[in-house]
C-alpha positions in Angstrom: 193.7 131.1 34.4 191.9 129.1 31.4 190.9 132.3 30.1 193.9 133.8 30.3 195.8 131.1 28.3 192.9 131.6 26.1 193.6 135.1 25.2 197.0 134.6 25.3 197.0 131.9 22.5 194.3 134.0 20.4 196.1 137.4 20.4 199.4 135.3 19.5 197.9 133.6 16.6 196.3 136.8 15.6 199.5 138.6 15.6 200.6 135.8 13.1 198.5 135.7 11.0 197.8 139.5 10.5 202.1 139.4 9.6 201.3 136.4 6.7 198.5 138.4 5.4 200.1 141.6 4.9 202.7 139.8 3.5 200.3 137.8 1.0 199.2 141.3 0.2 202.6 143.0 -0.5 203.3 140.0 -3.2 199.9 140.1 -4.7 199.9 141.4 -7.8 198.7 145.0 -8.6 197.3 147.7 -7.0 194.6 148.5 -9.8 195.6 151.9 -10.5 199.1 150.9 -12.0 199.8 150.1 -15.5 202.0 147.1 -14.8 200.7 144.7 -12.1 204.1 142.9 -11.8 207.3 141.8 -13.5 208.6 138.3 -14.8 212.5 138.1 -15.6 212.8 135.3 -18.1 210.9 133.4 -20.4 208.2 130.6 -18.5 209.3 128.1 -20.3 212.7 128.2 -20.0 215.1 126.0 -17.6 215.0 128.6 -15.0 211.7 129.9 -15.3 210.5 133.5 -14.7 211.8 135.4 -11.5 208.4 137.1 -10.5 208.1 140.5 -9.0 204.7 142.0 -7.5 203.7 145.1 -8.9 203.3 145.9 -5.4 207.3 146.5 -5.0 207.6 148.8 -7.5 207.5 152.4 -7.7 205.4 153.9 -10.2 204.6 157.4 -11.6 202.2 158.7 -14.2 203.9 160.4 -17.4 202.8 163.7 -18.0 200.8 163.2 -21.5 201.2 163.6 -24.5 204.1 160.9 -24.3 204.7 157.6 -26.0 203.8 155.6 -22.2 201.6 156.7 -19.5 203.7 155.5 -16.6 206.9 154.9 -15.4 208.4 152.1 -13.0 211.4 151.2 -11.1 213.0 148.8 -8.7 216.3 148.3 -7.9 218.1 145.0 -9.2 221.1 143.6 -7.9 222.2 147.1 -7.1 221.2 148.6 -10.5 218.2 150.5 -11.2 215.3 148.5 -13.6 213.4 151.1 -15.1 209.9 149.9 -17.5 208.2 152.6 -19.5 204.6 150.9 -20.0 201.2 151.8 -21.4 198.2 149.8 -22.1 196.2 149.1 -25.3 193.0 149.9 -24.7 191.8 150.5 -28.7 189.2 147.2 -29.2 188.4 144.4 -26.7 190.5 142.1 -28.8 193.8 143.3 -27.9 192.5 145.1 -24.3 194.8 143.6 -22.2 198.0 144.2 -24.3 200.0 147.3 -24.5 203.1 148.5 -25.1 206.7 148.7 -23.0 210.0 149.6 -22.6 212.7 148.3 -20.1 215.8 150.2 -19.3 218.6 148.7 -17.2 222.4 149.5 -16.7 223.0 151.8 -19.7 220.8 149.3 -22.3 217.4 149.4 -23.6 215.7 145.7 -22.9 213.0 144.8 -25.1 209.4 143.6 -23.4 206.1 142.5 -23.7 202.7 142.5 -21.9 201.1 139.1 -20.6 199.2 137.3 -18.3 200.6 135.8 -14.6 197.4 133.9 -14.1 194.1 133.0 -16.6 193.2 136.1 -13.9 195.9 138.5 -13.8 196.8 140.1 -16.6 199.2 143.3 -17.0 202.5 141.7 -15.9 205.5 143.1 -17.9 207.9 140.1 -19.1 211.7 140.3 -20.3 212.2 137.6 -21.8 216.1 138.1 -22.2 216.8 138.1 -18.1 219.0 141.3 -18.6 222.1 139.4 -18.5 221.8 138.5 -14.8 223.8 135.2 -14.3 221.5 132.0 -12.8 223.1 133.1 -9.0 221.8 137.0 -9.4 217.9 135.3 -10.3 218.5 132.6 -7.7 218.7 135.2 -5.5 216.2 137.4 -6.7 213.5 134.3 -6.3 215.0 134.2 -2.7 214.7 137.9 -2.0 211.0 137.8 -3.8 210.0 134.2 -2.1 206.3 134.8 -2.0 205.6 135.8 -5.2 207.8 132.6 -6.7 206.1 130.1 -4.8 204.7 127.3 -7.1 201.1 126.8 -6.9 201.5 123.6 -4.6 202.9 125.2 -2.1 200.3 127.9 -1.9 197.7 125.2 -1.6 199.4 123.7 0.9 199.8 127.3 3.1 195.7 127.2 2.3 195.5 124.0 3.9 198.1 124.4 7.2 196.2 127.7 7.1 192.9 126.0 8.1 194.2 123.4 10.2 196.2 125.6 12.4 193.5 128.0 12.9 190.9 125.6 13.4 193.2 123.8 16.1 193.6 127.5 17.6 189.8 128.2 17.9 188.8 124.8 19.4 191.8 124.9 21.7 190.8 128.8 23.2 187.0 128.2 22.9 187.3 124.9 24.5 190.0 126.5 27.0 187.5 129.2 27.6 183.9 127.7 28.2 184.9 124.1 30.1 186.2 125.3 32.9 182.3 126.8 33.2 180.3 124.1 32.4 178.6 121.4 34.2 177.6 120.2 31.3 180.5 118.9 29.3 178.3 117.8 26.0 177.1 121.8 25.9 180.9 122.9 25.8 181.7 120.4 23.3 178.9 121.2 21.4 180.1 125.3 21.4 183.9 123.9 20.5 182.2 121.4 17.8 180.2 124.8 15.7 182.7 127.6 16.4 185.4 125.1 15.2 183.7 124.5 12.2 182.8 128.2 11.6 186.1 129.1 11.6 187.4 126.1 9.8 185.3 127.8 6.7 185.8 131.0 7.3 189.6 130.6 7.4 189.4 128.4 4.1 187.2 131.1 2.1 189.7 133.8 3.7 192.8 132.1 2.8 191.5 131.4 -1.0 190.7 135.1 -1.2 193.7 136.5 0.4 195.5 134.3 -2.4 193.4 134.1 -5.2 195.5 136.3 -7.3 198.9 133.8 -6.6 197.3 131.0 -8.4 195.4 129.9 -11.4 
């Protein structure tokens, strides 16, 4: 029966944490292959901020060359098609991570620029004029894209509910799994005590990985 509960709990918390991960991944910022790694609607500094949009959402299509951009991009926006033209600069290592773009979006060219989301993640695509969305339509959009718009703090804090929850979940099932088998209590303690700690690391390295690109 303990070992049932056991696995029951495990394969559970599994299941959960396989659903966060892939959805850590879909709001990452990339993949390699495309020219623009994401979008940010706004300027940073402004009162409401960049709306952030992985890379990951959009769908991209090489150019055939010779053309003024290598690829093309789209993603729909409050029911209207955003469409970024994009190529990167790759002439000297001085300007290597710049490039050029074009935004299109309903029936008006939107000017844009290449930058950095993170001191690590370059090749995000900003409009700095928010293509006259009112605040509701980028409220929304920061809704619809939560992930990808969550402040720093809160992705340490996922990092560190992250490690507690899964080092609760591995003492509980290993604990749930060996006592019922030993006469010596301080020997099941002792297995509870090192694969708890295992997986209290190995969950912290994991959960800085799986992240690393949503925070500086």
């Amino acid at each position: 029966m303990h070992r049932k509960i056991a696995l029951v709990l495990s394969t559970l918390y599994l299941a959960i944490a396989g659903i966060v991960v892939i959805a850590l991944l879909q709001a990452s910022p990339g993949p390699s292959e495309q020219d623009i790694y994401g979008i940010g609607i706004g300027t940073p500094s402004s009162s409401q901020g960049s709306t952030y949009i992985s890379g990951r959402r959009l769908d991209c299509v090489p150019l055939q060359q010779p053309a003024s951009f290598t690829s093309q991009c789209s993603i729909p926006i409050s029911g209207k098609q955003l469409t970024i033209f994009a190529r990167h600069n790759t002439e000297t290592k001085l300007n290597h991570f710049d490039g050029i773009c074009q935004a299109l979006y309903d029936g008006q060219n939107w000017p844009c620029t290449f930058g950095w989301r993170h001191a690590h993640t370059p090749w995000f695509v900003y409009l700095d004029r928010p293509l006259s969305l009112p605040v509701a339509e980028l409220d929304a959009l920061q809704q619809q894209f939560w992930i990808e718009n969550l402040p720093e703090t809160a992705i340490f804090q996922l990092i560190q509910v992250t490690t507690i929850v899964s080092t609760s979940v591995a003492a509980g099932a290993t604990l749930l799994w060996f006592w019922p088998m030993r006469r010596n209590k301080m020997m099941a303690l002792s297995i509870v005590c090192i694969i708890s700690l295992f997986t209290c690391i190995g969950s912290s390295i994991t959960a800085l990985l799986i992240s690393g690109s949503l925070w500086d």
